[in-house]
N, C-alpha and C positions, 0 to 999 in steps of 0.2 A: 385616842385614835380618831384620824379625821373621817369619818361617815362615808365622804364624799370621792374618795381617791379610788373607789372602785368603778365610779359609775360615770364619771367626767365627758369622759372620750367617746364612750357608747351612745350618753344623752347627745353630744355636740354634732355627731354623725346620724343622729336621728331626727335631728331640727335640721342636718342641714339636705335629705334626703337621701344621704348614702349609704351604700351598703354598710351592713357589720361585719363584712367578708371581704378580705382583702385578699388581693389577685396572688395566688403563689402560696396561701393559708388553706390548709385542710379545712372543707367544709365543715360542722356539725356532725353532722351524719357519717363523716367520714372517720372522724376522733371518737364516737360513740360504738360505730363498728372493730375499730381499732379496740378500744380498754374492752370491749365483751369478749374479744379474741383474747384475753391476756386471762392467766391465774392471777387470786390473790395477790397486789403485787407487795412483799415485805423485803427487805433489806434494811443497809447502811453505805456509811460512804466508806472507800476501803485504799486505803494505804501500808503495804506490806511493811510487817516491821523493820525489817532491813534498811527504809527508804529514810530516809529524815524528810522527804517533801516531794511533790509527785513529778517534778524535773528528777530529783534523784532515784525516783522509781524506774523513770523511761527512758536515762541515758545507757549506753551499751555499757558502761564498765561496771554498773549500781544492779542494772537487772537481773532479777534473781527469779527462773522461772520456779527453782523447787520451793523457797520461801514461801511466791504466788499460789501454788497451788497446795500447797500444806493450807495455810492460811486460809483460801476458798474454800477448801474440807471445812475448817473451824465455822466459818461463815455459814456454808449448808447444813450444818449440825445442829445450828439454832436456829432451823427452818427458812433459812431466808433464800429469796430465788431470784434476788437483783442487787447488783452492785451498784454504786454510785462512783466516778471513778474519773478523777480530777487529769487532762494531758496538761502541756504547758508549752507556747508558741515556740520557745528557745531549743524546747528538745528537737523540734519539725525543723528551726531551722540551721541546725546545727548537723541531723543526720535526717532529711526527709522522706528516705528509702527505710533506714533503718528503725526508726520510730511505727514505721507503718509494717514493718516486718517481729517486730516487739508486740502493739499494739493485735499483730493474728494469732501469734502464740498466748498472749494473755485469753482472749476468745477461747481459741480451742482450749484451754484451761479449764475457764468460767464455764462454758459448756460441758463439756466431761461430768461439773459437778449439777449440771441442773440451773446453772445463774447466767442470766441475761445481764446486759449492763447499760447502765446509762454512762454516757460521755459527757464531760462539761469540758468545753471548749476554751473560756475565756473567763477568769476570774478575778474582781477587783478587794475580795477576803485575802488577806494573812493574821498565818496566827502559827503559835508555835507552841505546844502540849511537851515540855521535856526534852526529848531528842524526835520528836516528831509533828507536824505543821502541812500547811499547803502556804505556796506563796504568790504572788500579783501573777498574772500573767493575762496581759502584755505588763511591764514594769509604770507606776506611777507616772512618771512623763510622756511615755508612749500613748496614755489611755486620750490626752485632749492633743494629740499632735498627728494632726491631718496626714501628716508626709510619711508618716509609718503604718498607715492604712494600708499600703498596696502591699504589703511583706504579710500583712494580718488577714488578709482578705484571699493571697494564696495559700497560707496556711489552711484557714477554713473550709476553701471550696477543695484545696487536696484531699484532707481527712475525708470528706462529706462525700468526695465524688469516688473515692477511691472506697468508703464501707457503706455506700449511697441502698445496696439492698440485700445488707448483710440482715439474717433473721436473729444473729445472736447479741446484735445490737438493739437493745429496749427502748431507746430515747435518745434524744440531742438537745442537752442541756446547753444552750448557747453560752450562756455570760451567767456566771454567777456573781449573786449580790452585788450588781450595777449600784455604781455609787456609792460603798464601801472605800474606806480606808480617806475621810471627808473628799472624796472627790465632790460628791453630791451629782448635781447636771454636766458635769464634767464630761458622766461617763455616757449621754443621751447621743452624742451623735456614734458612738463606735457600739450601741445598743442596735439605732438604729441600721448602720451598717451589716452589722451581725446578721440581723434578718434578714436584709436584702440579699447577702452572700450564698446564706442557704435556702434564700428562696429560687435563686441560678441554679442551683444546682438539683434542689426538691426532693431529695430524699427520700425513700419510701416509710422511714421512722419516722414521727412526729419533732416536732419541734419546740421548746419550750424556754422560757424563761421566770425563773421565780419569783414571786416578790420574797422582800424580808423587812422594810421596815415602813413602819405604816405610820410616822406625821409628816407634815404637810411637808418638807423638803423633797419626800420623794414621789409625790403626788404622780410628778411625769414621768418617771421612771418607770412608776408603778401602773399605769394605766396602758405605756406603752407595752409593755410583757405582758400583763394579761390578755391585753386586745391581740396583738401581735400571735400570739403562741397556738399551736393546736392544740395541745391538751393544757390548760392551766395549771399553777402548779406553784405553792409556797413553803416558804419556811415558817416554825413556830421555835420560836426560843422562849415564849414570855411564860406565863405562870396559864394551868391549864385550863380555867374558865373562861380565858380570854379565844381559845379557838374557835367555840362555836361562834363568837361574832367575824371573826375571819371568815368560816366554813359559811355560811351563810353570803356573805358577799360573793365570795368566789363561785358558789354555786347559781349566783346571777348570770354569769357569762355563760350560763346552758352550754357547758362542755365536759368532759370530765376530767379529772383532780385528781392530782396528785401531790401531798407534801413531800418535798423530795430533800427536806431535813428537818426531822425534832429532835428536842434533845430529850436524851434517853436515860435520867437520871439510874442509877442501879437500883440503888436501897428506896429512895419515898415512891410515894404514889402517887408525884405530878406525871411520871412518863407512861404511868399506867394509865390516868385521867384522859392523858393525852389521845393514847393508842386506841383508848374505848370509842372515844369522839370522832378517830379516823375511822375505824371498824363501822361505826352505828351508819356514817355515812358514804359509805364505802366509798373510800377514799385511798390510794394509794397509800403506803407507809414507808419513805425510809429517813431512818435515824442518820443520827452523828455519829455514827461507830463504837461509841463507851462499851456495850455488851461487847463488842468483837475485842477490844484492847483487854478488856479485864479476863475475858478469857483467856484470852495471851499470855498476860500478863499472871496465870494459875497455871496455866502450863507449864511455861518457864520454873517458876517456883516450884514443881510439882516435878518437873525434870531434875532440878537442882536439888531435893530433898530424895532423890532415890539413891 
């Protein structure tokens, strides 16, 4: 891990006498006050079985409210009180009334069961588990092509201005995993864009972007989401004594943390290692969903065996 990639931006704006507050960013104190107002926060990321990928969750023909809420039941049963909960720019611009009339019914869902949710807006992760996955969104060429900015940028400031002070919304996951799928710096101006969108519109949720891979390629990636974000906020995929040195850096930015993915092995005790390290430093928690699938996935069987 390079040492350095947490601290770059912070030192450079301290040599050069500027604030570490940037105009449109929740104070400090303002993000501090925010996570004391919050319970415990545990969850996972969550994609109804139904969906093969979160376009196919939120177009009109795929949406499955009873799925949703069967499912959320499962979710709140293994305590959890926060969704993580991937949109995708194609479904907005395909129906952007109805994505946003989808998007109220899931809420009043999630709420019914007690679960807040976070939104991730823009994602440069694919991956595909089986018959289930999340995919690019905006698509690989779109992500360094300036001229499809103004399509992604109404997208954004719709969502944000349209659930701007919704209370059953927990977070606004801007971009996940910037720089995924080799873009690398590809992905730094439609990062920076990102923020700027929602900082027009300002939200009364916080705003965040996570880091996920820590050598020097994503140096600037990485400096800009943490600096950028009101409440801080990473992924841990690696093996689990490797967190506290993450947890430690990130607790540099004097803000509060949330990991808003680990992976959540079933059987060993790295996801337990893991969960102890978030808990010790209270730090938000949510997984990659494995508990939520395998549960499913004994239901199913448990259905099928009566």
């Amino acid at each position: 891990m390079n040492r350095n990639i947490f601290s770059s931006l912070q030192t450079y704006r301290f040599q050069a006498g500027l604030s570490n507050q940037i105009a449109g960013q929740w104070s400090e104190e303002q993000a501090y006050d925010w996570f004391a107002s919050q319970p415990l926060l545990t969850g996972c990321n969550f994609i109804p079985s139904n969906a093969a990928n979160q376009f196919d969750m939120w177009q009109d023909q795929t949406f499955n409210q009873d799925t949703i809420d069967q499912e959320l039941g499962f979710a709140r049963s293994l305590g959890f009180n926060t969704m993580r909960v991937f949109l995708h720019n194609l479904a907005w611009q395909y129906d952007p009334e109805g994505l946003k009339n989808r998007m109220e019914t899931y809420l009043a869902l999630a709420a019914s069961h007690e679960i807040k949710t976070v939104f991730v807006l823009l994602n440069d992760f694919t991956k595909s588990t089986g018959t289930r996955g999340v995919v690019q969104s905006p698509g690989q060429e779109e992500v360094g092509n300036l001229s499809a900015y103004s399509q992604l940028e109404s997208y954004v400031v719709d969502i944000l201005s349209h659930f701007a002070n919704d209370e059953r919304v927990l977070m606004w996951d801007l971009y996940n995993e910037p720089g995924n799928s080799a873009l690398f710096n590809e992905s730094v101006p439609l990062l920076k864009r990102a923020f700027e969108w929602a900082w027009s519109v300002r939200p009364s949720q916080p705003l965040t972007v996570g880091t996920w891979n820590y050598t020097e390629q994503f140096d600037l990636l990485n400096t800009m989401s943490l600096f950028y974000s009101d409440v801080v906020s990473f992924h841990h995929h690696e093996n689990s004594p490797a967190i506290e040195r993450v947890i430690t850096k990130v607790n540099g930015y004097q803000r509060p943390v949330v990991c808003t993915e680990y992976t959540s092995e079933p059987t060993g005790a790295n996801a337990a290692m893991t969960l102890t390290a978030l808990r010790k430093n209270e730090i938000g928690a949510i997984s990659d969903g494995q508990e939520l699938t395998l549960l499913l996935e004994a239901t199913v069987t448990e259905v099928a065996l009566v």
